[in-house]
C-alpha positions in Angstrom: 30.5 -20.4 -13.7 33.0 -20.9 -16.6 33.6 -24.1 -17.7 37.7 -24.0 -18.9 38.0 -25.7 -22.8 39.7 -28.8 -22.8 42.8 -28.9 -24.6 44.3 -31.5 -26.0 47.5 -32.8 -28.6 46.4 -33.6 -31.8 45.4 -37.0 -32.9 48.3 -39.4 -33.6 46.1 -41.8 -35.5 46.4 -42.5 -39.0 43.9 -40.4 -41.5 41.3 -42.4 -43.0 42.8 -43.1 -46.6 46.1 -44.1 -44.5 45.3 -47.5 -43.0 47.2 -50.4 -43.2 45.1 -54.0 -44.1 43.6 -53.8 -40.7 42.6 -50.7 -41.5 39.0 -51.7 -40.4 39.8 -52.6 -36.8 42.1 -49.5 -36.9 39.3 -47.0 -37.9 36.7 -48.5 -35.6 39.2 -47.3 -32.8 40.4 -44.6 -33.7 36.3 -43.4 -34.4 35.9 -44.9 -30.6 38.2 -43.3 -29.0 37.5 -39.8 -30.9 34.2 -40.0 -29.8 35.0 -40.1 -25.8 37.6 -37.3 -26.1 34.7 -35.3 -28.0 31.9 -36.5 -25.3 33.9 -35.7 -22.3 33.4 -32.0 -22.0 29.6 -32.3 -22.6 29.6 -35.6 -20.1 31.1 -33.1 -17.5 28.6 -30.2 -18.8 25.6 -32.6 -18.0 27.1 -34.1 -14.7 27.5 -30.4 -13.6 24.2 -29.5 -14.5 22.3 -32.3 -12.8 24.3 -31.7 -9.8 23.6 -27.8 -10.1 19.8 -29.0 -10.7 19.6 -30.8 -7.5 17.3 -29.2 -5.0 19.3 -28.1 -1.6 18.0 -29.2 1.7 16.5 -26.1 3.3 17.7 -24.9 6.4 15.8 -25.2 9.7 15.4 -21.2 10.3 14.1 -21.8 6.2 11.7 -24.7 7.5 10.8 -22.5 10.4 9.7 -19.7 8.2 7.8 -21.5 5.6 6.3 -23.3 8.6 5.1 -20.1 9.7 4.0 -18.5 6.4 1.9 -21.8 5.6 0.2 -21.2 8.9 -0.5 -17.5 8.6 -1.9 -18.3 5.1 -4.5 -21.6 6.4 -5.9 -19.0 9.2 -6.3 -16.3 6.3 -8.1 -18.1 4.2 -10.1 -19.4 7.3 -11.3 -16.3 8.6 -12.5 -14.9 5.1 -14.7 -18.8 4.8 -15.6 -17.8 8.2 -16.9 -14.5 7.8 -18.1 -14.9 4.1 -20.6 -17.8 5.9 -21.7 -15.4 8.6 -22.6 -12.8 5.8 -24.7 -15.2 3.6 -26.0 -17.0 6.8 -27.5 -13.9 8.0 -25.7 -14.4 10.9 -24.5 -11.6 13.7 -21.3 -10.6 13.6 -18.7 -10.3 16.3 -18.0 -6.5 16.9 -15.3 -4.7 14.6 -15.6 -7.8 12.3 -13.2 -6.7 9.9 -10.4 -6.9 12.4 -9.5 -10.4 12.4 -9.2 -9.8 8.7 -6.7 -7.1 8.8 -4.7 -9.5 11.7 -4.9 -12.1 9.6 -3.9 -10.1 6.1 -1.2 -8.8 7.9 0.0 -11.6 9.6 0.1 -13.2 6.3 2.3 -10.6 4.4 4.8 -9.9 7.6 5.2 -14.0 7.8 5.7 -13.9 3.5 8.6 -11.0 3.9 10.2 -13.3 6.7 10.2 -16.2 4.1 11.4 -13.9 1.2 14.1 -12.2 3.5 15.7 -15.9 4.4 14.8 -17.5 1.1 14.9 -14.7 -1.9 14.4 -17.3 -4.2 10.1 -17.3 -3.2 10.0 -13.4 -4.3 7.9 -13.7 -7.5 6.0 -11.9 -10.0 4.2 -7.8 -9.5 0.8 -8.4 -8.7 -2.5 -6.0 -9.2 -2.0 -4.4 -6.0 1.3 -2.8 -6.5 2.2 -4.8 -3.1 6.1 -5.3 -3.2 6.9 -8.7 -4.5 8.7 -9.3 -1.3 5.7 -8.6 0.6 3.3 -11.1 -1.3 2.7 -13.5 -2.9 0.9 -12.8 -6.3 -0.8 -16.6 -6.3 -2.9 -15.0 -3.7 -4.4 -12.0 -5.8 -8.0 -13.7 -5.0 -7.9 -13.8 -1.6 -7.4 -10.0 -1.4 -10.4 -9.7 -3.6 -12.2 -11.3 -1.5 -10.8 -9.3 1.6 -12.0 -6.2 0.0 -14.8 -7.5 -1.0 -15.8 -8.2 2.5 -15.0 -5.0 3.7 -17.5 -3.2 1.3 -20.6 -5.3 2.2 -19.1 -5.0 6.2 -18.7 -0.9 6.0 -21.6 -0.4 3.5 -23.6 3.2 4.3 -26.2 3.3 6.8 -29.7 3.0 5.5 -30.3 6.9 5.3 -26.9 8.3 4.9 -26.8 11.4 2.1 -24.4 10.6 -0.8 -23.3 13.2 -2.8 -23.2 13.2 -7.1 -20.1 14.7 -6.8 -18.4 13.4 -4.4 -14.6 14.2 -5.3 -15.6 17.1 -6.4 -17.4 18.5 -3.0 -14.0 17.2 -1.9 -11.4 19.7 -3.8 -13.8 22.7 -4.1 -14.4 22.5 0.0 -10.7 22.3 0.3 -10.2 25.3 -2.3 -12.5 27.2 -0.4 -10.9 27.0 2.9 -7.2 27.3 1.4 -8.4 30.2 -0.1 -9.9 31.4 3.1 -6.5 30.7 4.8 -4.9 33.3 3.0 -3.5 31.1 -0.2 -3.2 32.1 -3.9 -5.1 30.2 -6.9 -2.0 27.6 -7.3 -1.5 26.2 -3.5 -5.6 26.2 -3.0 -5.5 23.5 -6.1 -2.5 22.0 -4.3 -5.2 21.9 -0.7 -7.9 20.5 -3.2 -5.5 17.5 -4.5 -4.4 16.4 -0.7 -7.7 16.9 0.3 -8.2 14.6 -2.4 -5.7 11.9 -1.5 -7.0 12.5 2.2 -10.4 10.9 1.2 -9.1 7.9 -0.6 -6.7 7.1 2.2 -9.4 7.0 4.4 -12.3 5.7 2.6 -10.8 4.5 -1.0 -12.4 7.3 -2.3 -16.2 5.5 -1.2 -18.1 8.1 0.7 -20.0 8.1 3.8 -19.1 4.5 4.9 -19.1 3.0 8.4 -15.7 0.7 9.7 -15.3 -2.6 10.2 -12.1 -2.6 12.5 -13.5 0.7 14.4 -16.7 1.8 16.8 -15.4 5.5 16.4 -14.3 6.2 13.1 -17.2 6.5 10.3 -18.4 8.4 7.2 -16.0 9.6 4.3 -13.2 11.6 6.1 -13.4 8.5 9.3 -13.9 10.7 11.9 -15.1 10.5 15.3 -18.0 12.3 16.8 -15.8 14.8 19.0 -13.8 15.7 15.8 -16.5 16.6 14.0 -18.0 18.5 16.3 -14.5 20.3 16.7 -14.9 20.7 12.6 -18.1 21.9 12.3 -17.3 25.0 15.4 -14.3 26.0 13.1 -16.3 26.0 10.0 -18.9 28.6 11.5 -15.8 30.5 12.3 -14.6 30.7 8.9 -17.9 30.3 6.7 -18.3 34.2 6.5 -15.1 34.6 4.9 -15.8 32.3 2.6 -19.4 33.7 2.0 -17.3 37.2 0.8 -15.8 35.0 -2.3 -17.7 32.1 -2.7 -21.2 33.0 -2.4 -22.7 29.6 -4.0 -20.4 27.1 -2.3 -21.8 29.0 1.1 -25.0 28.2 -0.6 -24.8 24.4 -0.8 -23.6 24.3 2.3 -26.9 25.6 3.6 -29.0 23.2 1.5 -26.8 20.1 3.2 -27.2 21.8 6.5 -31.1 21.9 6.3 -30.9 18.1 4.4 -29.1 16.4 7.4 -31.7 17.1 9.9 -31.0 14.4 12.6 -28.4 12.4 11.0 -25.3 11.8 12.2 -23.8 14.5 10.3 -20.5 12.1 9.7 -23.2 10.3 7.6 -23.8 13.4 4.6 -21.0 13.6 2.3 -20.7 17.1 2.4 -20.4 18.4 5.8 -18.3 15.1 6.6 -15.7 16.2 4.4 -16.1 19.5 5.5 -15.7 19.2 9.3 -12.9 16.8 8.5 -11.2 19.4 7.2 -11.3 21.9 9.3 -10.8 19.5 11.8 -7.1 18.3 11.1 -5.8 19.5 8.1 -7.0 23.2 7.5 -4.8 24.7 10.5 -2.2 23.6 7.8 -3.2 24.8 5.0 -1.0 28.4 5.3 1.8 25.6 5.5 1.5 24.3 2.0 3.7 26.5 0.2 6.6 25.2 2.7 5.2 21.8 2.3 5.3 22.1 -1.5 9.0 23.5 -1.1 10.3 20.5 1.1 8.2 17.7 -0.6 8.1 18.4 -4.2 6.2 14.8 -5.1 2.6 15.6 -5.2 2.4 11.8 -3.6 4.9 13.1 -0.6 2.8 15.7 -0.6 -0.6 13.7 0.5 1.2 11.1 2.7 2.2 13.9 4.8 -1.3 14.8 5.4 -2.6 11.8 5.8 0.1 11.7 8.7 -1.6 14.7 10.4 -4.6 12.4 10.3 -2.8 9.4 12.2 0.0 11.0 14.1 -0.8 15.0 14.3 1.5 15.9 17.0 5.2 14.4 15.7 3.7 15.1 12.2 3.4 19.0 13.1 7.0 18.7 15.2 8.5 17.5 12.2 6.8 20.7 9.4 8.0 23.2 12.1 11.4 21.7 12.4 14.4 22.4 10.2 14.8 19.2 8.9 10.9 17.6 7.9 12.4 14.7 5.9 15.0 13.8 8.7 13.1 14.1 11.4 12.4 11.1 14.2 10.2 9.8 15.7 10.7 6.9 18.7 8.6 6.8 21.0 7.1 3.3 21.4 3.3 4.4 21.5 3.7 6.8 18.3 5.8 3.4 16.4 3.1 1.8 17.7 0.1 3.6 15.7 2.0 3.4 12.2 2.5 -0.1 12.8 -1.4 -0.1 13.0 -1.8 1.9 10.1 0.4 -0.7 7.9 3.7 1.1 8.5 6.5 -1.2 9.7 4.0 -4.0 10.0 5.4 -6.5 7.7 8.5 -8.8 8.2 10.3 -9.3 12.0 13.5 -6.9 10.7 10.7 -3.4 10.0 8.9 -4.7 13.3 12.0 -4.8 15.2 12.3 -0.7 14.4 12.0 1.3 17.5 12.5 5.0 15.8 12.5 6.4 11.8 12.4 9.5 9.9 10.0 10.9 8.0 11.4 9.9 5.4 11.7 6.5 6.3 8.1 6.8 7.5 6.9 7.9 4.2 8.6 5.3 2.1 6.7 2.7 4.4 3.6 4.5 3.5 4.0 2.3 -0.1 0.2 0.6 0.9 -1.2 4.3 0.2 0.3 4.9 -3.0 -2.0 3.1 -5.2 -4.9 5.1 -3.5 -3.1 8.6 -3.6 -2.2 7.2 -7.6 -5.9 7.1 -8.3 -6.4 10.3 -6.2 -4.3 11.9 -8.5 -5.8 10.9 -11.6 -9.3 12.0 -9.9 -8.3 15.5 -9.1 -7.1 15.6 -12.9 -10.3 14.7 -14.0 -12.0 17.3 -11.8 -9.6 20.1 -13.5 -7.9 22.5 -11.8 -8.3 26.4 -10.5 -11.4 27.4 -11.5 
């Protein structure tokens, strides 16, 4: 706001070595009334800025979504005392225990971006998470801490279950492999190997052979369920001797991890987990990659697209074999419906509202993943690429 000068004629008092004999009475005055004139701008200044300084009275649709915030937040913080005492109690827990955590996580952010949306002035500082300010609230940075580390004693390996050494890289050489096997050069396998890559932390945060808390189907490092990797494992024997012709000791640890497993839920050993993950979903796409690359330049794109063949195949593939992959939509209710459960237009009553979006909309939402597919990244750069 700009605050005009005050103008003003120039004083008509006498100077100070001008005064008649009541000169004294005369100064004390003319000081007097020198001093209001200057004091009035800076009397007005303060008045302004107390007034300014004044807290306004929020409005009810404000109350009504702090209201609601403060209550998404209490039952947060209740569920993770809850099931933090039923851990160190010993104590059974109810099944898919990690579910009323991720109702009660999300609930918490979607009623946070209903408060910033009405009242921008609670969006505050970037948190550790890379969560959007508007999203949440960085004063709760240990609650999500303690959220996650929930989750890992919750979906801890099995007693039994066959880790790997090297798990990411099992990860981008089995991807390599098949790519390779699908007919691509050197370049667009590494590309398949750094997906694959992204694939893997989406699911699993990069831990391998890990059970869910929020699922009874979905376990081991690629999250599959039993009749995928079955499906997996029938297309692997189909391409395996190709592979063999070019690859001779990757066929060869595939073997040893064969005999290893013996009776285990396969799901359960890194290796042929990741595997039969792969060919499950993602490796009928792998000729695609070169288009894929062409239309989504960002390596990051890149891996949120597959990660969409994971939870939505069907529009996922309509959109790659349409004309127009970034501006392609999707609105039907059910499909909305699993991207909302996969943290996609989940957060705030204006992205819930949504009843279609593009892929490119769809993508953008996907900004929960791209700390994961950020470390991703900095894995398969580690693990070095073609060989």
């Amino acid at each position: 706001m700009t605050v005009k000068r005050i103008m003003r004629k120039p004083s008509t008092l006498p100077p100070w070595g001008a005064c008649r004999n009541d000169g004294r009475v005369t100064r004390r005055r003319w000081f007097t009334s020198r001093a209001a004139l200057l004091a009035a701008p800076m009397l007005a200044l303060l008045v302004f800025a107390s007034a300014a300084a004044q807290p306004t009275a929020p409005t009810p649709a404000q109350r009504e979504a702090l209201a609601a915030y403060d209550a998404a937040l209490a039952r947060f913080k209740a569920v993770l005392r809850e099931r933090r005492a039923q851990i160190e109690a010993r104590q059974p827990l109810p099944r898919r225990p990690g579910q009323a955590l991720y109702l009660a996580r999300n609930d918490t952010m979607s009623t946070y971006k209903d408060l910033t949306d009405i009242l921008p002035a609670r969006i505050g500082r970037p948190n550790k998470f890379k969560i959007p300010p508007a999203y949440f609230d960085a004063a709760n940075e240990p609650l999500i801490d303690e959220y996650l580390a929930l989750f890992a004693i919750m979906q801890k390996p099995p007693k039994g279950a066959q880790n790997s050494d090297t798990p990411f890289k099992d990860v981008v050489d089995l991807a390599r492999a098949i790519a390779r096997a699908k007919g691509l050069d050197a370049r667009h396998a590494d590309v398949a190997g750094r997906i694959s890559l992204g694939i893997f932390f989406a699911e699993t945060n990069g831990q391998q052979n890990i059970g869910n808390a929020r699922s009874d189907k979905y376990k081991g490092s690629f999250q599959t369920g039993t009749s995928e990797d079955e499906r997996g494992r029938r297309k692997w024997q189909a391409i395996r001797g190709a592979i063999a012709a070019f690859d001779p000791a990757l066929i060869a640890r595939d073997a040893r991890e064969e005999a290893r497993v013996g009776k285990l839920d396969p799901r359960f050993n890194h290796w042929i987990a990741v595997r039969d993950g792969l060919m499950n979903a993602h490796a009928d796409l792998f000729p695609r990659i070169p288009a894929i690359v062409k239309a989504l330049p960002d390596p990051i794109d890149q891996m949120k697209f597959f990660e969409l063949i994971q939870i939505v195949p069907s529009p996922t593939r309509s959109a790659l074999a349409s004309s127009h992959l970034s501006s392609y939509r999707v609105s039907e209710p059910r499909i909305m419906g699993y991207l909302r459960n996969n943290s996609m237009f989940a957060y705030g009553r204006a992205d819930r509202a949504r009843t279609s979006a593009t892929f490119r909309e769809i993508m953008d939402a996907m900004w929960l993943f791209n700390e994961k597919f950020e470390r991703a990244l900095a894995r398969f750069n580690e693990v070095g690429g073609s060989r």
